[in-house]
C-alpha positions in Angstrom: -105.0 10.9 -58.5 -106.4 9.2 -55.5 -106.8 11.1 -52.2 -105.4 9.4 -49.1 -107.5 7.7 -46.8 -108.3 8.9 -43.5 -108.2 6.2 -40.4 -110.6 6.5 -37.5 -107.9 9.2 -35.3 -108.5 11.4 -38.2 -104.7 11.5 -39.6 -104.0 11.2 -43.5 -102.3 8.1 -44.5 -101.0 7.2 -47.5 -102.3 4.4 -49.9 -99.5 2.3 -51.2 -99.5 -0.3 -53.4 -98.8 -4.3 -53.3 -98.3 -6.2 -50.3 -96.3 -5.2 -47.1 -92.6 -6.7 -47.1 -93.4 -8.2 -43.5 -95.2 -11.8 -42.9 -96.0 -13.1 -39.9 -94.6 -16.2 -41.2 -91.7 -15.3 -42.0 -90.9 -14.0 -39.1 -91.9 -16.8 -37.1 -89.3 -19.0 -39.3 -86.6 -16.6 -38.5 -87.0 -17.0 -34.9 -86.7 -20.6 -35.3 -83.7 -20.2 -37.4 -82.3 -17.5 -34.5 -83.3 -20.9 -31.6 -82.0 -23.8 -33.5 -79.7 -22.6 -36.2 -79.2 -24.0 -39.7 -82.0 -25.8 -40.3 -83.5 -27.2 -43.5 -86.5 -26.2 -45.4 -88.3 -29.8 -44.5 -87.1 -30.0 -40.5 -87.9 -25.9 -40.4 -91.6 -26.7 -41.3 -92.1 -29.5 -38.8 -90.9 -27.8 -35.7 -93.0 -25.0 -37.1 -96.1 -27.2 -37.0 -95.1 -28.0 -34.0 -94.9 -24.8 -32.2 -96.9 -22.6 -34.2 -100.4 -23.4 -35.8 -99.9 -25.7 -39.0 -98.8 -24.2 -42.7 -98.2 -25.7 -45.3 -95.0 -26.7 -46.8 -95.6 -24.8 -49.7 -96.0 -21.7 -47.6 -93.0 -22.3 -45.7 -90.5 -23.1 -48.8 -92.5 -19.5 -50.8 -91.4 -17.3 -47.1 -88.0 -19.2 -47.2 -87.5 -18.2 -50.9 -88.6 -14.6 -50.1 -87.0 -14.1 -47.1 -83.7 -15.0 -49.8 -84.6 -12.2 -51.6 -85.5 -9.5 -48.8 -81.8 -10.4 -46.9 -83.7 -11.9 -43.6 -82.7 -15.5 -44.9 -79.7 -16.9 -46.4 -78.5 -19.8 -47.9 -75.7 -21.5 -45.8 -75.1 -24.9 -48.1 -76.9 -27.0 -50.5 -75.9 -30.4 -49.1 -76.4 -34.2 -51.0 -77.5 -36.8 -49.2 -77.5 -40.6 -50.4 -80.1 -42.7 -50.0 -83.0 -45.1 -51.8 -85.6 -42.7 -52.6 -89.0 -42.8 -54.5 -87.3 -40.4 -57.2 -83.6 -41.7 -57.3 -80.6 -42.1 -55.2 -80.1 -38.7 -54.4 -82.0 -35.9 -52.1 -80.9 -32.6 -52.3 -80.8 -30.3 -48.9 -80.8 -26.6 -49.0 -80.0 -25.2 -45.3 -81.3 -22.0 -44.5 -79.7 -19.4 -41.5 -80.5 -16.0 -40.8 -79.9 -13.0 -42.7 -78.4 -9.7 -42.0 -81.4 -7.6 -42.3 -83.1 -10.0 -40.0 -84.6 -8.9 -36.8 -85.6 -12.3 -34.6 -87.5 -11.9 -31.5 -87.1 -14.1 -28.2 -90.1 -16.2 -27.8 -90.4 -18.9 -24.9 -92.5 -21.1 -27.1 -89.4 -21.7 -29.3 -86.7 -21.5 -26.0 -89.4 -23.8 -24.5 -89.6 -26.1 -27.7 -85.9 -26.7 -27.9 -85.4 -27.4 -24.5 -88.0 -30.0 -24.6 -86.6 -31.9 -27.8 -83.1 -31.8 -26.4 -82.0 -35.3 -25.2 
């Protein structure tokens, strides 16, 4: 059995296993979710790239689908929209709104952000 580590103050803490539940990521996008409201996934990761240093798209869509599962995210429609795309005729558009077990935080970059893009 494996002892628990000891941090610099001296106190015992327990070693546990797999990664944390929280992301700083994740809870960035639920703040912007809290400022702007339904949003999604593809408008969600360019005001996030625009307030926040860049991530990638694959990033964003991986915290969106586990925020899903934790509760801090939720899935308000999958909407079709029309159009002449590369692939077909069709693009699909899941919207994304917070969750009940999420906790968003007031920041003035993203009070600041949607001030400044509002006509």
């Amino acid at each position: 059995m494996n002892a628990p580590d000891k941090d610099n103050k001296g106190y015992q803490m327990k070693r546990t296993r797999g990664r944390p539940p929280e992301s700083l990521v994740r809870q960035r996008i639920i703040d912007i979710l809290f400022a702007h409201g339904p949003l999604h996934g593809y408008a969600l990761s360019a005001i996030y790239d625009d307030i926040f240093p860049p991530a990638s798209r694959r990033l964003i869509y991986y915290h969106l689908k586990k925020g899903v599962e934790l509760g801090e995210i939720e899935l308000k429609e999958i909407a079709t929209q029309s159009g002449d795309y590369s692939w077909g005729k069709a693009a699909e558009r899941v919207y994304y709104t917070m969750g009940k077990s999420a906790h968003p935080r007031i920041l003035k970059r993203v009070k600041n952000y949607k001030k400044q893009k509002k006509p």
